[in-house]
C-alpha positions, 0 to 999 in steps of 0.5 A: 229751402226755409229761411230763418231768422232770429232776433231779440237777443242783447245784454241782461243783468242775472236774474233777468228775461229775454225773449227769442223770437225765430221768424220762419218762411214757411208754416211751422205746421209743415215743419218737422220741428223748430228748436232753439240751440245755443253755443258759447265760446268754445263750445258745441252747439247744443238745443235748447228747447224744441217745438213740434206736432208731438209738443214741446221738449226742453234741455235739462239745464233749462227746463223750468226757466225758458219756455217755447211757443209758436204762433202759427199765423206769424210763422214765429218761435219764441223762446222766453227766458226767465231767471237767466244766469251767466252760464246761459251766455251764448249764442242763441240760434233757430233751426227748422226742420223738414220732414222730407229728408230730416234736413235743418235749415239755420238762421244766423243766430242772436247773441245773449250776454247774461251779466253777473 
């Protein structure tokens, strides 16, 4: 089991930055991978940007504007965001992946509301 939870999530005007934090119980170096993932209303749950031993990848819609990092000695993932715009409102949610099975492991998510 791994337990994850997110925070820094809340309200900012076009334009502006936030940053994710994702708090994991186990060393993010015994993870396959950590990835942020969001979902509006309505939507699919999609990832964001991913962080793992072969780097960092990222969505295409995103790419340029957000940035994931990990700080090892806190078991953290960050996710800043930069220049956000309306259509990045979402739930914003974190998820460790184990290498054993593949299974992912889900936090409760953060809301981010990017007002225009």
């Amino acid at each position: 089991q791994v337990q994850v939870m997110e925070s820094g999530g809340g309200l900012v005007q076009a334009g502006g930055s936030l940053r994710l934090s994702c708090d994991v119980s186990r060393n993010i170096t015994s993870l396959n991978a950590v990835g942020w993932y969001r979902q509006a209303p309505g939507g699919q749950r999609d990832l964001v940007a991913r962080v793992s031993s072969s780097g960092t990848d990222y969505d295409e819609s995103v790419n340029g504007r957000f940035t994931i990092s990990s700080d090892n000695t806190r078991n953290t993932v960050y996710l800043q965001m930069n220049s956000l715009k309306p259509e990045d409102t979402a739930v914003y949610f974190c998820a460790a992946r184990i290498h054993y099975d593949g299974r992912l492991f889900w936090g409760q998510g953060t809301q981010v509301t990017v007002a225009s």
